[in-house]
C-alpha positions in Angstrom: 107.1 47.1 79.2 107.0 51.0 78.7 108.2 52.3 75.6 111.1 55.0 76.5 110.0 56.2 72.8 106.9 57.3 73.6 107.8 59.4 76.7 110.3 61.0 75.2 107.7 62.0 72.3 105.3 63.3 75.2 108.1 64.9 76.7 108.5 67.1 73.3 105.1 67.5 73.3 104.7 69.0 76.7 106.3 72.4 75.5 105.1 75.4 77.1 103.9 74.1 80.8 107.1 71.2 81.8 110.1 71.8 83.4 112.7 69.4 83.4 112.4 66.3 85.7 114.6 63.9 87.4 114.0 60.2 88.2 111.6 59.8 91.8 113.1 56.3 92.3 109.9 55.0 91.8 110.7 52.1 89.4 107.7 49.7 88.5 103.9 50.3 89.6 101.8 47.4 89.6 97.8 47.3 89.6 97.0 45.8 92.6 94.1 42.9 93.1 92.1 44.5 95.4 92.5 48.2 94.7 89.3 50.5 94.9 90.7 53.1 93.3 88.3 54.5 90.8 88.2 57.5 88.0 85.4 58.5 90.4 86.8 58.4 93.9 90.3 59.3 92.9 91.4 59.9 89.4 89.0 62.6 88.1 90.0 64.9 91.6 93.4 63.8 91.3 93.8 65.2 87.3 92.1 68.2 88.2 93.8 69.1 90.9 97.2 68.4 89.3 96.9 68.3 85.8 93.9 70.3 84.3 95.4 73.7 84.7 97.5 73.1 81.4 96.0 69.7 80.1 92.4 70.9 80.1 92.8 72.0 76.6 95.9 74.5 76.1 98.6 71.6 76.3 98.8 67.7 74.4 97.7 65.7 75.7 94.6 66.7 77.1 93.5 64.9 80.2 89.9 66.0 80.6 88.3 62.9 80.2 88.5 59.3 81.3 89.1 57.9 77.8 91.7 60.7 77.6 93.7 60.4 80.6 93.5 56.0 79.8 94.9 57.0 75.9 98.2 58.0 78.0 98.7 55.9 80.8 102.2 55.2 79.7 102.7 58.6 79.3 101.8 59.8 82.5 103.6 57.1 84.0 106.5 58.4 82.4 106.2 62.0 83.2 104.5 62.1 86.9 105.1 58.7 88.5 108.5 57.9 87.1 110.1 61.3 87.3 109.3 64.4 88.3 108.9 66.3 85.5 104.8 66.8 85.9 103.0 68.5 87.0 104.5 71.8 86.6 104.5 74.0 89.1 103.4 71.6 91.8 105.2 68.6 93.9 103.7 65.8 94.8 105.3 63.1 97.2 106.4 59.9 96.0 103.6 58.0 98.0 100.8 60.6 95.8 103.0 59.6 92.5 102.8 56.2 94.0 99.2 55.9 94.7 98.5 57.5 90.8 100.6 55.2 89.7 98.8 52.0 90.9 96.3 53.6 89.4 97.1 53.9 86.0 98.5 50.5 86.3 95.1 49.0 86.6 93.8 50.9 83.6 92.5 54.1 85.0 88.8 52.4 85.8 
């Protein structure tokens, strides 16, 4: 169960690179049995092409890592999947925010 607390906290935190966000419709993300999604073959060219320009370093959280980007999988989920409020300055379609979605639901491996 997400904790709406702790998005709204990485909503504050967001600051100087969010713009507001509305709701995608995407509703519940689930980790899938057989996915092959990797942080090698998907999440480390997905964050950098999406969110390194502000989370490398300047903005919290900072996603540069693995370890990082697994420390807020609820967060992301909150902020990217769930609504469109990252990333900033980009869209994504709702099958990408999908497709990150799953996943983050399986851990970020």
């Amino acid at each position: 169960m997400r904790n709406p607390w702790l998005g709204l906290l990485f909503l504050s935190a967001m600051g100087a690179c969010a713009s507001s966000g509305s709701s995608t419709g995407i509703e519940l993300v689930t980790c899938a049995t057989d996915s092959t999604l990797t942080y090698e073959n998907y999440g480390a060219a997905f964050i950098s092409t999406n969110c390194l320009s502000c989370h490398r370093s300047n903005e919290s959280p900072t996603l540069a890592t693995q370890a990082a980007v697994q420390a807020n999988v609820e967060n992301i989920l909150d902020t990217t999947v769930y609504t469109d409020y990252m990333p900033d300055g980009r869209s994504l379609t709702n099958a990408q925010r999908e497709e990150l979605g799953a996943w983050l639901a399986c851990g970020a491996p």
